[in-house]
C-alpha positions in Angstrom: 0.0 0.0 0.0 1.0 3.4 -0.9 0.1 6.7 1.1 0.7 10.1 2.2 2.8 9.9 5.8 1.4 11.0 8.9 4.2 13.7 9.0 2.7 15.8 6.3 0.1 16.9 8.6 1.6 16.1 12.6 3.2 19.2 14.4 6.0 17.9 15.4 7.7 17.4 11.8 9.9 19.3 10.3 10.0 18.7 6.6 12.4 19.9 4.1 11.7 19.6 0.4 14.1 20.4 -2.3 13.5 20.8 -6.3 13.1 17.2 -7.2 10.3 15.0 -5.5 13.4 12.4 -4.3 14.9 15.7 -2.0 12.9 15.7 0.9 14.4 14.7 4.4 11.7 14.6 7.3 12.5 15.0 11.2 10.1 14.3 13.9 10.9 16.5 16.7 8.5 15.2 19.4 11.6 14.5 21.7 14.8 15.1 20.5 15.0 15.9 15.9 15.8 12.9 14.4 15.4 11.7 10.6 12.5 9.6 9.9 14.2 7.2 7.2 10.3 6.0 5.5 7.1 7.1 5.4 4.7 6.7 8.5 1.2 4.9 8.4 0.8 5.1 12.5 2.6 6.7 14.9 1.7 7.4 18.9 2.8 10.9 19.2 0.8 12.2 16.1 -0.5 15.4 17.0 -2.9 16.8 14.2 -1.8 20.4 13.3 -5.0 20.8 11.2 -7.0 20.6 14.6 -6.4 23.9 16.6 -5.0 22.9 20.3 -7.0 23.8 23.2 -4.6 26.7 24.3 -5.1 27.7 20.6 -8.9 28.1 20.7 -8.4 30.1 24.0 -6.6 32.7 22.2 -8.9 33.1 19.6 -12.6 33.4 21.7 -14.0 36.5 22.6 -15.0 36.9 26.0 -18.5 38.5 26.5 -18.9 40.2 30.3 -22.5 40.3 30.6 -23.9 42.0 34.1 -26.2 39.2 35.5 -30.0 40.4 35.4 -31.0 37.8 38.1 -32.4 38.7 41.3 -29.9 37.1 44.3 -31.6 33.4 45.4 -32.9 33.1 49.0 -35.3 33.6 51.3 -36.7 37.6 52.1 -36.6 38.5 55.9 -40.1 38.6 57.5 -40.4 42.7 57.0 -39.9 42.8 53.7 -42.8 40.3 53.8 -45.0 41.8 56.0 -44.8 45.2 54.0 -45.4 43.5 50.6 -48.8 42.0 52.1 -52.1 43.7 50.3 -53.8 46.4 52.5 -57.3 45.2 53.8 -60.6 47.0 52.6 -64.1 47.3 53.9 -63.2 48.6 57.5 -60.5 45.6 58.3 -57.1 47.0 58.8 -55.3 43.7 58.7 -53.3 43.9 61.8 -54.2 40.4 63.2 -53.0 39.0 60.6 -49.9 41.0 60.1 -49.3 40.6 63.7 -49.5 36.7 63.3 -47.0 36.6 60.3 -44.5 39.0 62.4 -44.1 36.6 65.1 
């Protein structure tokens, strides 16, 4: 079988290419450069440099500060309840009933 290597396309070669299709000498440098003698179906250390890394795709978002709209989560204290009560009508002020909710 005949193919494109893996090298074309990892990050870690370095590929030099001269004027006639036999001049090309490729180097993996995933630990230390060294000549890769044949062209590679599979290797462990491929790293795809057609894929943007992760610190890559950091660089390149926007970041959005948006002010939250929410109201805070929790419980209201018992006079802010007691004051949002409806007022009573037809000659009943309420107050018992206030009253009981205070205590």
């Amino acid at each position: 079988m005949e193919g494109e290597s893996l090298c074309r396309t990892c990050r870690y070669a370095h590929i030099q290419r001269g004027y006639r299709q036999s001049e090309e000498m490729v180097y993996c440098g995933y630990d230390t450069m060294r000549l890769v003698r044949f062209k590679i179906a599979e290797c462990t250390d491929y790293l795809d440099k057609t894929v943007p890394t992760r610190w890559e795709m950091d660089q390149m978002a926007h970041l959005i500060n948006v002010e939250p709209t929410r109201k805070p989560s929790g419980f209201v204290n018992a006079v802010g309840f007691v004051a949002g009560l409806p007022q009573a009508t037809d000659g009943d002020d309420g107050d018992e009933e206030i009253d009981s909710i205070a205590e």
